[in-house]
C-alpha positions, 0 to 999 in steps of 0.5 A: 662929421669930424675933420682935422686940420693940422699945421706942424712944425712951425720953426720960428726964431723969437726973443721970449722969456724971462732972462736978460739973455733971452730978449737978446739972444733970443731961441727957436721955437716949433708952433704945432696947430691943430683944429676941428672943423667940417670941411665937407662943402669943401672937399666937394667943391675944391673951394678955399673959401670953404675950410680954414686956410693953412695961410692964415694959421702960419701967418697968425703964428709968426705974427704972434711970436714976433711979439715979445713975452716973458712966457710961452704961455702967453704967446700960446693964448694969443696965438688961440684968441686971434686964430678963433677971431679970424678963422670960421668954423672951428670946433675945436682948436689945439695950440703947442708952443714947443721952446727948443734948448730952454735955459734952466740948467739942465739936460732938457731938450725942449719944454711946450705948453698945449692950451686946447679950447 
């Protein structure tokens, strides 16, 4: 059996990117984690113990983001490494990292990188 589990919207404030301005101003950002598991034992048995707790991805997400990087795509692998080290029972696992009002001289309202392993 199949089974998702999806924590969205993610809103953190974090200085990454390549410019001077970015370390210093910093940005916000939206973390959207989705993952596959089988979480059968515990919607019988009402058990936290028995999925993958929504706690443990927010916080891996804020502690992740908190680290500094020049690129989103660094922050999106160690965001997926320390989820799949610390979480059980993931079949399938989909980090967005999603940069809001990115400095690239133009009309864009966001870029994202998706990494799903």
């Amino acid at each position: 059996m199949k089974h998702t589990i999806e924590v969205n919207g993610i809103k953190i404030y974090a200085f990454h990117g390549c410019l001077p301005e970015e370390e210093k101003i910093g940005g916000h950002y939206v973390v959207d984690v989705m993952l596959n598991t089988n979480f059968s034992e515990a919607a019988l048995t009402d058990e936290l113990s028995k999925t993958v707790d929504y706690v443990l991805i927010h916080q891996v997400v804020k502690e992740e983001m908190a680290i500094r990087s020049k690129l989103i795509e660094q922050v999106g692998q160690r965001i997926v490494d320390r989820i799949k080290r610390e979480a059980t029972g993931i079949n399938f696992l989909r980090v967005k990292v999603t940069k809001l009002t990115p400095p690239i001289n133009g009309d864009v309202d966001n870029v994202a990188i998706l990494i799903e392993e």
